[in-house]
N, C-alpha and C positions, 0 to 999 in steps of 0.2 A: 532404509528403515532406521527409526530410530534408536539407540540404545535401552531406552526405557517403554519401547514394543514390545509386542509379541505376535506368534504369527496369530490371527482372528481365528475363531471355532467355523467350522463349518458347518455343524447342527449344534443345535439348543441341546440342554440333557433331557432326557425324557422321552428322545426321538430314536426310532428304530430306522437305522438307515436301508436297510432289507426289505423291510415293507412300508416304510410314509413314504421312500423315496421311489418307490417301483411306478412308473409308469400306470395309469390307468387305461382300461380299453378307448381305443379310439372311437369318436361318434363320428357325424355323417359331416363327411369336409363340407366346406362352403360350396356352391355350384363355379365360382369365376375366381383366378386370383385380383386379389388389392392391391394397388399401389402402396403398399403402405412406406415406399421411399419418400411420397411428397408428403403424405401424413405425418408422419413421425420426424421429419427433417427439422432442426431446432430453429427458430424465429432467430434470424441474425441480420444484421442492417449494414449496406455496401461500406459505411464507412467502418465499420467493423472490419470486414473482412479487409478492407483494401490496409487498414492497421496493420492487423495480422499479416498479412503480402508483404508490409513493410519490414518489418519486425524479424521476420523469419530472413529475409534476405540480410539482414546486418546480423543476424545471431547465426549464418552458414558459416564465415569463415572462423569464427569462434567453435563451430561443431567437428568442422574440418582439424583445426590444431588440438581440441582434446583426444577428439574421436573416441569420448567415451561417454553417453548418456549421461548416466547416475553420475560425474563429475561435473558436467553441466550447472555452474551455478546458480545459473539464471531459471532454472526449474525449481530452486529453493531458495525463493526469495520470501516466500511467507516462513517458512523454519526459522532461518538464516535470520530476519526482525524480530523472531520471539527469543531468539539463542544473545542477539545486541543487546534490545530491552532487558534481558537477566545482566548482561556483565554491565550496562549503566547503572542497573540499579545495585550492582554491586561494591563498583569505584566508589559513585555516589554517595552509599553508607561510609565507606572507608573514608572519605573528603569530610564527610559530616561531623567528624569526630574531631577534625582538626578548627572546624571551622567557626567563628565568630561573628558576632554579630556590632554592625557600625562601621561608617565610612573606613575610618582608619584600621578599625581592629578586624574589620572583614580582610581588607587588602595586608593585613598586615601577616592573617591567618595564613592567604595564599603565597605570600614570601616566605613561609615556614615550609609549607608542602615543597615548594620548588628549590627549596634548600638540601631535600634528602631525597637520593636515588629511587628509592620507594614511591617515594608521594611523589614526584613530578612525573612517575613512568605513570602511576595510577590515574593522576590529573590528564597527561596527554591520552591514555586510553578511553578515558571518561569521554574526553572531549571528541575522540576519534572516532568512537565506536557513536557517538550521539550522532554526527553527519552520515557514517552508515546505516544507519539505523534509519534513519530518513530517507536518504538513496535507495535502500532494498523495499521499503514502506512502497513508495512510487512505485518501482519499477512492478511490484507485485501487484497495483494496481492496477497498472498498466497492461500487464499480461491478462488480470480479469475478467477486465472490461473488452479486450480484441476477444476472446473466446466468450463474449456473452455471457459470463457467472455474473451478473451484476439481477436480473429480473427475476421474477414469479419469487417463491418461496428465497430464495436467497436473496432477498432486500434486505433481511435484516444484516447478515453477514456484510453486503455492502456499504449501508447506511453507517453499521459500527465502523468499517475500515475507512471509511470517508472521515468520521467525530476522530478515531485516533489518530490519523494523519495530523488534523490540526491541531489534537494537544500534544502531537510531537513538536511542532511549530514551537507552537506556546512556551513547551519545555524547556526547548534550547534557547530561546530570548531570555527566558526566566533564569536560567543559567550562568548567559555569559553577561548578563546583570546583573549578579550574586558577588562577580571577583571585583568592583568597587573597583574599576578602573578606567583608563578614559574611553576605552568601548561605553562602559558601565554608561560612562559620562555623557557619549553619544546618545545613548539611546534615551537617556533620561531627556536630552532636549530634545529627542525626535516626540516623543509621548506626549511632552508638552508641547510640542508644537501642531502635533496632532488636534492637542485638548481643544486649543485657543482656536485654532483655526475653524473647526466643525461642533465646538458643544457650550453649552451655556455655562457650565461651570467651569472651562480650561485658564480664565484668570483670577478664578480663587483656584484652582489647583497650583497655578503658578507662585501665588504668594503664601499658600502652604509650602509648597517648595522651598523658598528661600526662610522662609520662619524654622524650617526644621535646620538648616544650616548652621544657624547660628544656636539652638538649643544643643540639650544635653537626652533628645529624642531621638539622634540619629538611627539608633538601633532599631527603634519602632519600624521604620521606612524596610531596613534590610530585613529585620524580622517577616514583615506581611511578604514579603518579595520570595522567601526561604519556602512560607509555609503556601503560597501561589504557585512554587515549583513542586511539590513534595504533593498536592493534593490534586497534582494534572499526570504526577506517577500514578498516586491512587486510582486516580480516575481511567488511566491507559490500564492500567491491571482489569479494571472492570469491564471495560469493556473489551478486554481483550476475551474474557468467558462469555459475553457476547455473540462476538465475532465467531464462536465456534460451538455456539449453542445448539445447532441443528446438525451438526453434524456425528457420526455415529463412530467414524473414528480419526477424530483431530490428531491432527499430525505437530506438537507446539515445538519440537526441538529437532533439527536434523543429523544425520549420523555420525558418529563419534569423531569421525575422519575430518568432517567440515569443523566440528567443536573444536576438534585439535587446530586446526589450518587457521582458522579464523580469528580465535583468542591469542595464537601462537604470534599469529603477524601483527596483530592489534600490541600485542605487546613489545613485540621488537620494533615498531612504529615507534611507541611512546617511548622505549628506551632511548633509542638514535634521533630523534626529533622531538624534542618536551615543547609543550605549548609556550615556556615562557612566560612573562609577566610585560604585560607595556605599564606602562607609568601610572601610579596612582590617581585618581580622581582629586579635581583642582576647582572645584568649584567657582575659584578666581580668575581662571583663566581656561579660553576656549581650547579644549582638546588637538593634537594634532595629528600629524599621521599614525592611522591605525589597520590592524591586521583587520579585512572586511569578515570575513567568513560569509560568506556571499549564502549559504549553506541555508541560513537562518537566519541572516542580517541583510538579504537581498533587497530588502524594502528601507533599509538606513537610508542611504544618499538621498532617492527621491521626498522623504518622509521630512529631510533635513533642510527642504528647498523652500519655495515660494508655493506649490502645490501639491502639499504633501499628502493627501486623502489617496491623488490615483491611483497608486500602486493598491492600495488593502482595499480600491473598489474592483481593482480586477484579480485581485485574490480573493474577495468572499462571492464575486460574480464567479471563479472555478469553483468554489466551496458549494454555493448553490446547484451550480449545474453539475456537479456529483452526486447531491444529494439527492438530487430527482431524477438521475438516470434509471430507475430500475422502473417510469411509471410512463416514460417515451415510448413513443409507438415504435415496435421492431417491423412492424407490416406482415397482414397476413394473418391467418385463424390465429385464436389461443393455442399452445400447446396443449398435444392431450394428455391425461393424466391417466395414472393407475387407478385399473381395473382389477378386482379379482371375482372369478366364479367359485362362489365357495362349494357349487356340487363336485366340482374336478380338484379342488384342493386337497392333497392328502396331509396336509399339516409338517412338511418337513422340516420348515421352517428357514431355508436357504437363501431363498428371498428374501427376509424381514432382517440374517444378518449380512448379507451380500451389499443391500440399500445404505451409501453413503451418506443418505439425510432422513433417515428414520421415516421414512412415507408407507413403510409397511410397519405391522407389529402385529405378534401372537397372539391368540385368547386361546382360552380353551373352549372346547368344542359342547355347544349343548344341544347339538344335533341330534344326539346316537349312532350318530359313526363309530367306527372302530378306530379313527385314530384321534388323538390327543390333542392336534391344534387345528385352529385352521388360520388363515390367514386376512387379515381388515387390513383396507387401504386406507391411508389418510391422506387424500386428492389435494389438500391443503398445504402438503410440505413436498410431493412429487415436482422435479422438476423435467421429466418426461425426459431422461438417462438411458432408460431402459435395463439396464444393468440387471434388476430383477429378472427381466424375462429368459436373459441370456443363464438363469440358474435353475428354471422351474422345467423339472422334466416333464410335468402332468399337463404343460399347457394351460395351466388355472390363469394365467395372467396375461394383461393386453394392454397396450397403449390407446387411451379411448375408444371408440367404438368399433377398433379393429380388429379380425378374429385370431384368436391365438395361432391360427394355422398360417396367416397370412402372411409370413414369412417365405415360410418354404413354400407355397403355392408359388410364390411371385418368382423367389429362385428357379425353382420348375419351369415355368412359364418362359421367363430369358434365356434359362438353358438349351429347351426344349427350340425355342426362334434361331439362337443361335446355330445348334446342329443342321435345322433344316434349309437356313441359307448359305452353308457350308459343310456338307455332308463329309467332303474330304476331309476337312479339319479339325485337329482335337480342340476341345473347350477349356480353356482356364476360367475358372470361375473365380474373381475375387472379392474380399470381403473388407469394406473400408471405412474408416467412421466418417463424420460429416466434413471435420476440418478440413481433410486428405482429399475429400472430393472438391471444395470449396476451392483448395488451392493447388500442387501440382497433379492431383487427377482430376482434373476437371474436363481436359481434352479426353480424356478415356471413358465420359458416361456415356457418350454417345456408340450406338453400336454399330459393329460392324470392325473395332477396332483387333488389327491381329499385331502377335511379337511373336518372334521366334516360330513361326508356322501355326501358331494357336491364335484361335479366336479368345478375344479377352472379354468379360463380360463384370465390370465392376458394379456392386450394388452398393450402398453407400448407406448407412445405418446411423444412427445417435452416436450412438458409440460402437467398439467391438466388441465391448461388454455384454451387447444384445445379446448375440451370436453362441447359442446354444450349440452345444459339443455336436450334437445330432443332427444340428441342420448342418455341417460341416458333412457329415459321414455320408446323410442320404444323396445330398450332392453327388457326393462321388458313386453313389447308390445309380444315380439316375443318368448317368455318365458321363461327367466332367472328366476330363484328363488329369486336372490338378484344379486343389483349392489351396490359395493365399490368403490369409490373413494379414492386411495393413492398417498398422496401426500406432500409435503416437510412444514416442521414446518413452521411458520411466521416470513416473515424477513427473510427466507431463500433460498427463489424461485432461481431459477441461471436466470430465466427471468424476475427478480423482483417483478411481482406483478401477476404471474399463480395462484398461489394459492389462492391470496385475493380474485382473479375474478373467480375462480371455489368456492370456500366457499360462497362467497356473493350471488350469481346465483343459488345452491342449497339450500340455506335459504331463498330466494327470498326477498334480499337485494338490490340487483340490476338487470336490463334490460342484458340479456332476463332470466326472473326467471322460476325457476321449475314452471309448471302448477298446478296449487293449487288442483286440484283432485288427486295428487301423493303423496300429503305429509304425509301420512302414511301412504305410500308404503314403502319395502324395502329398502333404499339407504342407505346407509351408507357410512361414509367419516372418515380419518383417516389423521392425519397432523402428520405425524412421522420424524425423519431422516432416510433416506434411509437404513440403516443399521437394524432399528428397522422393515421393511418391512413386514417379516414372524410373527413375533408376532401382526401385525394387522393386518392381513389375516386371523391369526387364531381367533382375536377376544381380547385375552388375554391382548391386550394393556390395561393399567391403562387408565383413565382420566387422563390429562395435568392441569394447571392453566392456563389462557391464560387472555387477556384484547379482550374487543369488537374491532371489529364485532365477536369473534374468540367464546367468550366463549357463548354464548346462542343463537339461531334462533331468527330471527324476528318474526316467527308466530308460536313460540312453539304451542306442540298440550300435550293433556295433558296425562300424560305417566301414565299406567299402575302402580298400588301399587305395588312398592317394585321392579318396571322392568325400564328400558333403555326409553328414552322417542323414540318412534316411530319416522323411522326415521333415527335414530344413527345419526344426526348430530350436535346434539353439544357436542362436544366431549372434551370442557374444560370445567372447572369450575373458578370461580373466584379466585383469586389471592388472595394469604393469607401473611399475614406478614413473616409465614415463610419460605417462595420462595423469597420475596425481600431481608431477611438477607440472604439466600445463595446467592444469586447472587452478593448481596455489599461486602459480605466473601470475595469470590474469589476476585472479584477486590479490595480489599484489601489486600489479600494475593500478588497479580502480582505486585502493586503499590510498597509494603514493599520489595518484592526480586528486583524491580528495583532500590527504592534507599539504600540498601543495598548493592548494584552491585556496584554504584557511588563510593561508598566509600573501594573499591579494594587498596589496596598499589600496590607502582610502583614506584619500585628505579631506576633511569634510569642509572646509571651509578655505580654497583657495587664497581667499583672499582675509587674510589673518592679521586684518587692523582690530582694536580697541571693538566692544560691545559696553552701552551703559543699558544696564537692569533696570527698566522701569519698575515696579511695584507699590502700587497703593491696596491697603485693605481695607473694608470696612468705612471709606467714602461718607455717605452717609453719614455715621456717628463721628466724624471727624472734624465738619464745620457745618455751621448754620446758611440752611440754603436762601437763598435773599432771594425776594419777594419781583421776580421777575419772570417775564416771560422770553429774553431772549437765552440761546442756547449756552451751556458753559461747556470751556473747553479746558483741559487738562492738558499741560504743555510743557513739552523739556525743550530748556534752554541752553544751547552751548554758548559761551563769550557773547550771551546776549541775542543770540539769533536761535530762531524756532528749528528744532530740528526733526520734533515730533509732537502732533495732537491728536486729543480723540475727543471728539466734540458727545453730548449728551442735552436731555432734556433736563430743567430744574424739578420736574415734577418727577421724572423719574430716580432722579435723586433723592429727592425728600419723602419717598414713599418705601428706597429700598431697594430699587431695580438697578443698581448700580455697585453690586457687592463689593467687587475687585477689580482691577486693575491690572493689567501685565504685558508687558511689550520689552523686546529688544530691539535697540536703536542702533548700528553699527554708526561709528564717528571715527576720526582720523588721528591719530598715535599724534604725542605732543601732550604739553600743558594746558589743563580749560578749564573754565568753570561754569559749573552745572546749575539750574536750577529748576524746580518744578514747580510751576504755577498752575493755580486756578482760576480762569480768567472769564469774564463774559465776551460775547461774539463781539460785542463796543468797545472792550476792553477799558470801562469804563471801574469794572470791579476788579481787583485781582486780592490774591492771598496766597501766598508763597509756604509751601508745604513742604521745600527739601534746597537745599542748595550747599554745594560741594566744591573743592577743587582738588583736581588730580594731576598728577604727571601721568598720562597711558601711554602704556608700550604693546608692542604688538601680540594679541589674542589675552588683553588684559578684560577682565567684564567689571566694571565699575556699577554698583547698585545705586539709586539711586532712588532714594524711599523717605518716607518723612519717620522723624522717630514713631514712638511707640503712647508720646501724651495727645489727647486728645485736643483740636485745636476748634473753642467753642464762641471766636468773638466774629464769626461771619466775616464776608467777604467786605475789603476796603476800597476805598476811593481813592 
C-alpha cells in the first residue's frame, strides 16, 4: 500500500450493518444449475495467454530469488512510472534554474551543472530515472495487455497509456536535444533529414537551419525546443488523471520501501556514474562518436542513412496497433455486465465501494423500503470482474442473465458428481480465478482429477473476488473435505484488488467476513502466480514473505505444536531483510544495464570525409527565369566537375514552386573549388550564384550558398 492510503470504508455512513447487511429470505432456486464457468469466463485471445505462458516462465526464477510477492517489482510497474515521472519532473525543475538558452550559452549552462557534485548527480538522475521511466512504461504495458486490461470500459485507460508512452518518447529526444551538443547535433541532422527526404518543406527547413547559424536568433530555436519538452510534461500530467479516471481507488505511488529503494539507487547511480558532457555542437563540422542512448535515440543511425522514414514507419505502425487494440476481436460472446435486482437489494452498499471502476453507485431509495440505498448498475464501465458479487450477501447481483444462485448450484452440482463417482474419496473443492485455470491449472479442469487421496474438483471464476464468504462455508456445508482458495500474489490481481477482497473476507478483515464458527475449519488459501497453481494444490508451496493484511489473519486461532495454524490462511510470513536486498538486487542490476546501455558508442558517419552545404533560398526572387522551355539545373562544382544537381522546371520557378533548396554533398578532404551554377539542360545558359575555395579536412561541412543580394540580370550565354 501506499503511504499516502488508507485502509477503504466497508459501508457508506448512513448504513446499518445489522440490518442492510442481513441476508434476505431466500426465494425459489432455479430448477437446474448454470454453467456459469463458460459465461462469466473473461474474452482472452491465445496470443494472449501464450504472452502470459511466457512472461510467467522468465518472471519464475525472479520469484524463486525474492520469494516475496509484495517485493516483486515487476507487479509495480504502473506505481513505480508514476513515483519516476515525480522525481524527472523534479531534477528537471532543479536543471531549469540553471539552464540557458542558445547554442553556446545552453551548452555552456550544462558545463556549469557538471561542474558541481549537486548538479551532475541531479543531471545523471534526471537522465536515469527518464530511461526508467520508459522501461517500467513498457513493461506495464506489457503486463496489461497479456491479462486482457486493454478492452470494454478500460479503453480509455489504455488509449491514455498508449498517448503517454509516446510523449515519453518525445520527452526524452526533446531533452537530450536541449544539452546543444553533438548528440544535440545528430539529431538536428537526423530531423532534417527526415524533413528533405518525406515533406515539402524539409529544404526550406534546411536553410532556415543555416540562416539561424549565423544570426543572433539562436536562442529562438532552443527556446521553442525547452517549451516542446515542458508542454509534453504537461501534457503526461494530463493524461496521466486520465489514465486513472475510472477507477475508484488509483494506486499513483508505491510503498515507502520501493520510494526509498528507488530514489536511493537512482541517486547513487548519478553520484558514481554522472552523464558527462560530450563535445559542444560544431555546426562546422560533422559530429563524431557519440554516447547512443539506444533508450530514445534507437531511431538516430537509421534516421541518419539513405532511408531514414523506416524506422518511425514501424514505430507509428506499433503506435497504431496499440491504439486499436481494445476494438480487436478477443472471440466469442460480449462479456456480461452487471446486473442488480433492486427487490433483493438491501442498500448496504458494499458492492458500489468494493467495485474497482465505479460500475455500481448509490441513490437513495424512493421505493418505500425500509432501507436507505439501493443499488444502480452502470453496464457502461463494468468490466465483468465480478468482485461485486463476491460482497453482496442478499444475492441482488449477477453477471448477465445469470442467477444469483448460480454459483453455488454449479459448486453443488460437481461436488455432488464428484462424491458419486468416488464415494470412497474425500472432495477438495477449489476455487481459482481465470488466469490460474488458463495456465498451470489447466490440466486440473478436467475431472476426475485426485492428490493426496482426494478427489479435486477446481472451478475457475473471473476472479476470486467473486467468491462469497458463504459459498465457501456451504461447500463444506454440503460435504467437501476441504475448500482452497487459489489465487494471484498481491499487487498482482488483473482486477486489482480480487485478491485483497478475497484474503480480507477469509480472515475476517473486512464485510462480508467468513462466519466465525468456520474458522478452524478446512479453508485454505494460496496467493501463487498462476504458473505455480499445481504446486499449491498439492500443498507443497513454501510459505511466501508478504507485508499485512497478507502475512497473518486478524483472528489467528492458535495452531497445533509443530503443525500449520488451522485454517491455512496465512500463508506469509514477515518479511526479512533478506527479500528486500533481493529485490533492491534486481533493481539494481536493471538500473546498472540501463545506464550502461546509455553509454553504447555510435559513430554516425563512418566515413568522416568533408560534407559541402548546399543551400539556396528563395530561388525564384533571386534571378530572372529566361524564356525557355528546356529544364534548369542547379549544379555544384568541384575543380570544375559536377558533383551534384537537381534538375526543375522554368515554369515552376517563375511561379514559386521552387522555394528552397538543400542538399548535402560528401566530397574528398584536400583543396577545391566550389561553385554553384545555374544552368540550362544545353548548357547553353548558366549564371553562377556561389563559388568558393576551401582547404577540407576531415568531418569539415563547407556551406555553400550564394550571398544574401539579390541576383536580377537573368541567365547568361
Amino acid at each position: 500500500m501506499s503511504i499516502f492510503s488508507k485502509k477503504p470504508p466497508e459501508i457508506l455512513p448512513g448504513v446499518d450493518p445489522d440490518t442492510d447487511c442481513a441476508p434476505a429470505p431466500e426465494g425459489p432456486a432455479p430448477a437446474a444449475a448454470v454453467d456459469v464457468v463458460s459465461a462469466w469466463r473473461p474474452r482472452r485471445t491465445r496470443f494472449e495467454r501464450w504472452l502470459e505462458k511466457l512472461a510467467l516462465a522468465v518472471e519464475a526464477p525472479l520469484q524463486r530469488w525474492i520469494a516475496a510477492p509484495q517485493l516483486n517489482p515487476l507487479y509495480y510497474t504502473g506505481t513505480l512510472a508514476v513515483l519516476l515521472l515525480g522525481i524527472v519532473a523534479a531534477t528537471g525543475v532543479y536543471l531549469f534554474f540553471f539552464y540557458s538558452y542558445g547554442f553556446q550559452e545552453s551548452y555552456r549552462s550544462i558545463t556549469i551543472v557538471e561542474g558541481l557534485l549537486t548538479g551532475r548527480t541531479v543531471r545523471a538522475v534526471h537522465r536515469y530515472a527518464s530511461g526508467a521511466l520508459l522501461i517500467t512504461s513498457l513493461i506495464h504495458a506489457f503486463r496489461l495487455y497479456f491479462q486482457s486490461r486493454a478492452r470494454g470500459p478500460r479503453w480509455l485507460a489504455w488509449v491514455s497509456g498508449v498517448v503517454m508512452a509516446v510523449f515519453i518518447l518525445l520527452a526524452g529526444i526533446t531533452g537530450s536535444w536541449l544539452v546543444m551538443d553533438q548528440r544535440a547535433q545528430l539529431i538536428t541532422d537526423a530531423v532534417l533529414n527526415l524533413a528533405v527526404a518525406y515533406t515539402s518543406f524539409g529544404e526550406a527547413l534546411g536553410n532556415a537551419w543555416i540562416a539561424v547559424q549565423t544570426s543572433p536568433l539562436g536562442w529562438v530555436v532552443v527556446a521553442v525546443v525547452f517549451v516542446v519538452h515542458f508542454v509534453l510534461f504537461l501534457a503526461l500530467a494530463g493524461f496521466l488523471w486520465i489514465h486513472v479516471l475510472r477507477l475508484s481507488r488509483p494506486r499513483l505511488l508505491p510503498a515507502i520501501y520501493w520510494m526509498a529503494a528507488a530514489s536511493g539507487l537512482l541517486i547513487v547511480a548519478g553520484a558514481l556514474l554522472p552523464v558527462g558532457l560530450l563535445p559542444p555542437l560544431d555546426l562546422a563540422r560533422l559530429p563524431g562518436a557519440v554516447n547512443l542512448d539506444p533508450l530514445y535515440l534507437f531511431w538516430l543511425p537509421a534516421s541518419l542513412g539513405g532511408q531514414p522514414g523506416w524506422v518511425w514507419v514501424l514505430v507509428l505502425a506499433v503506435v497504431v496497433a496499440g491504439l486499436v487494440i481494445p476494438w480487436l476481436p478477443a472471440g466469442g460472446p460480449p462479456a456480461p455486465r452487471i446486473q442488480v435486482s433492486a427487490e433483493r437489494c438491501t442498500g448496504c452498499t458494499k458492492c458500489a465501494i468494493d467495485c474497482p471502476y465505479q460500475a455500481i453507485r448509490m441513490v437513495e431509495r424512493t421505493d418505500g423500503r425500509r432501507h436507505k440505498y439501493v443499488a444502480v448498475a452502470r453496464p457502461e464501465l463494468c468490466v465483468a470482474c465480478g468482485l461485486c458479487l463476491g460482497s453482496c450477501d442478499v444475492l441482488a447481483l449477477s453477471l448477465g442473465e445469470q442467477p444469483p444462485e448460480a454459483l453455488q448450484l454449479l459448486t453443488a452440482q460437481r461436488l455432488a458428481q464428484a462424491r458419486a463417482s468416488a464415494p470412497e474419496r474425500p472432495v477438495k473443492v477449489v476455487f481459482t480465478c481465470e488466469r490460474h485455470a488458463a495456465q498451470g491449472g489447466r490440466a486440473f479442469l478436467d475431472a476426475g482429477q485426485v492428490l493426496n487421496g482426494q478427489s479435486v474438483v477446481v472451478i475457475p471464476l473471473p476472479c476470486v473476488g467473486t467468491l462469497h464468504p458463504n459459498v465457501v462455508t456451504k461447500t463444506l456445508d454440503l460435504g467437501a473435505a476441504e475448500v482452497q482458495v487459489v489465487g494471484c500474489p498481491p499487487e498482482d490481481c488483473a482486477q486489482r484488488e480480487g485478491n485483497t477482497w478475497a484474503h480480507s473476507r477469509l480472515t475476517r478483515q473486512r464485510l462480508p467476513r467468513l462466519k466465525r464458527a468456520y474458522l478452524g475449519a478446512p479453508i485454505h488459501s494460496a496467493w501463487v502466480p498462476p504458473q505455480a497453481f499445481a504446486e499449491a494444490v498439492r500443498g507443497g508451496a513454501p510459505p511466501l514473505a508478504g507485508d499485512l493484511p497478507w502475512a497473518l489473519p486478524a483472528e489467528p486461532a492458535a495452531p497445533a505444536a509443530g503443525g500449520p495454524r488451522p485454517g491455512g490462511l496465512a500463508v506469509f510470513t514477515a518479511m526479512q531483510p533478506r527479500h528486500y536486498a533481493a529485490a533492491f538486487g534486481f533493481l539494481a542490476i536493471v538500473l546498472g544495464a540501463q545506464v550502461f546501455a546509455t553509454r553504447l558508442p555510435l559513430q554516425p558517419y563512418p566515413l568522416t570525409g568533408p560534407l559541402a552545404e548546399v543551400a539556396v533560398s528563395d530561388l525564384a526572387r533571386r534571378v530572372v527565369v529566361p524564356t525557355t522551355d528546356d529544364p534548369l539545373r542547379l549544379v555544384l562544382e568541384m575543380d570544375g566537375t559536377a558533383v551534384w544537381a537537381q534538375s526543375f522546371q522554368p515554369c515552376d520557378l517563375a511561379v514559386g514552386r521552387v522555394p528552397a533548396v538543400f542538399a548535402r554533398v560528401p566530397v574528398p578532404a584536400g583543396p577545391h573549388a566550389f561553385a554553384l551554377r545555374l544552368v540550362t539542360s544545353d548548357e547553353r545558359y548558366q549564371l553562377t550564384l556561389a563559388e568558393s575555395a576551401a582547404e577540407l579536412q576531415a568531418g569539415q561541412i563547407l556551406s555553400v550558398r550564394p550571398d544574401d543580394l539579390y541576383i536580377d540580370d537573368g541567365l547568361r550565354q
